[in-house]
C-alpha positions, -999 to 999 in steps of 0.1 A, spaced: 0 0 0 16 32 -8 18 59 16 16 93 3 23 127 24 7 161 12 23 196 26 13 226 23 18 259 46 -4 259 77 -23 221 74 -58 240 73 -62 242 39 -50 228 9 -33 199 21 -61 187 36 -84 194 15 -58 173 -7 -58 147 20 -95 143 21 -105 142 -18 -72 113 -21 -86 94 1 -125 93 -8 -110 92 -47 -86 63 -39 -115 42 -24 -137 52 -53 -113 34 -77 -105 7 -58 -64 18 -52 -51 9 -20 -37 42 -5 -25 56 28 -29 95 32 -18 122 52 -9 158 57 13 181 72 28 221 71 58 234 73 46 261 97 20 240 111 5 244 145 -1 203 162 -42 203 164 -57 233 147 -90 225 128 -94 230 91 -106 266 78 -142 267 80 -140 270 43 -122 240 35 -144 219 56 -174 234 38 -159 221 2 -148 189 20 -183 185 32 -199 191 0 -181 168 -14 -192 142 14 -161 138 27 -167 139 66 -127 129 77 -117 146 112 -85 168 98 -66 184 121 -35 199 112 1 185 121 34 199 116 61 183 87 85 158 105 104 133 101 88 106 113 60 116 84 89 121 59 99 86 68 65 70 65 58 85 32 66 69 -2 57 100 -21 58 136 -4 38 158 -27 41 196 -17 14 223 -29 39 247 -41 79 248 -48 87 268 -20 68 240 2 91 212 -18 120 239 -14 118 240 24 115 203 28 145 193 9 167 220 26 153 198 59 153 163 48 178 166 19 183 125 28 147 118 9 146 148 -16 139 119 -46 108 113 -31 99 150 -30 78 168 -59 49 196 -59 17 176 -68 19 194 -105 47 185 -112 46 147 -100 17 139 -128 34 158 -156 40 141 -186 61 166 -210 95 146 -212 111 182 -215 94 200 -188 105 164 -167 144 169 -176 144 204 -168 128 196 -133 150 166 -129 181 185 -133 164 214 -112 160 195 -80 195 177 -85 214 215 -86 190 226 -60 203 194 -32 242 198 -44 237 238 -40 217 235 -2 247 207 0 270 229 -1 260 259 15 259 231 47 294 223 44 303 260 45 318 256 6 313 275 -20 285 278 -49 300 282 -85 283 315 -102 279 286 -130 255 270 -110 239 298 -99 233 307 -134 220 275 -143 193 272 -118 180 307 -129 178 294 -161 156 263 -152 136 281 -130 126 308 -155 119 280 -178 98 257 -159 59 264 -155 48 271 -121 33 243 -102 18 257 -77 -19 254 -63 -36 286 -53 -35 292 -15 -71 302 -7 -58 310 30 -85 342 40 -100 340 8 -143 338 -3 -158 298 0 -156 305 -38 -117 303 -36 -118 274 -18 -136 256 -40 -118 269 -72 -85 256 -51 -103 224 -45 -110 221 -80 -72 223 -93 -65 200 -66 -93 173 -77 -78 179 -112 -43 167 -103 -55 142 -82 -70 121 -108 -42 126 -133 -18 111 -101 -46 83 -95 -39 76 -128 -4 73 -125 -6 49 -96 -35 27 -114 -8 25 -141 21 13 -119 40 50 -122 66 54 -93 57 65 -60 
């Protein structure tokens, strides 16, 4: 059964809102799936925003969510991290550089143009050696530095829209992008794709 992790910021949104939909989509197709969620500036307890339980709700998905903060002991549990936004994925591979293969933004981890995939390969490889060795107190090359301008200006954003303080109506459009990722990575994992 593969075990997949979802962070976002605070746990009150969109990961959990992620969280939720997984799970109830998983079940509907018959995949065998563990979920869960976490924040990088998560607070251990807090309730979903009222919003996000609304669109949860609607969707009859009922699931207690409270939020939890990223750790290692969820890093280690997971087979697939699967961060909201780059900066999410950014902050967890500067903290647990040991499992950044297992690390993607949900977008990207169901993309399927071979080009945009090299360029985010070869990203996230520069990005570990560069945190690397900024750790060991050595210097970055200006060559590398260059490089991962480049890619970064290349690559599309993959980042979901944070509806944190936003209108139920933002919720659910958030919600919506989510759902449509998540059956493109149900998709994926019905077809045997890597976790």
């Amino acid at each position: 059964m593969k075990k997949i992790l979802f962070v976002c910021t605070g746990n009150t949104c969109r990961s959990p809102m992620a969280e939720g939909m997984l799970r109830k989509l998983a079940k509907q197709r018959g995949i065998p799936l563990e979920v869960r969620s976490a924040g990088v500036s998560a607070i251990d307890g807090m309730p979903v925003s009222h919003h996000a339980e609304s669109v949860l709700r609607d969707q009859d998905i009922r699931d207690e969510l409270v939020s939890k903060p990223l750790t290692s002991e969820l890093v280690e549990w997971a087979d697939l991290v699967l961060t909201l936004t780059q900066s999410h994925k950014q902050y967890a591979i500067r903290q647990f550089p040991h499992a950044a293969d297992k690390m993607h933004t949900l977008k990207e981890y169901v993309e399927n143009d071979s080009k945009v995939l090299a360029d985010l390969q070869e990203q996230d490889s520069l990005y570990a050696s560069i945190e690397l060795a900024r750790a060991l107190g050595q210097n970055v090359s200006d060559k590398d530095r260059e490089r991962l301008i480049e890619l970064r200006q290349r690559i599309p954003s993959f980042d979901i829209s944070d509806p944190f303080g936003g209108t139920k109506e933002e919720y659910e459009a958030t919600a919506a992008e989510i759902r449509t990722a998540l059956f493109r990575l149900l998709d994926k994992l019905n077809a045997g794709g890597p976790a």
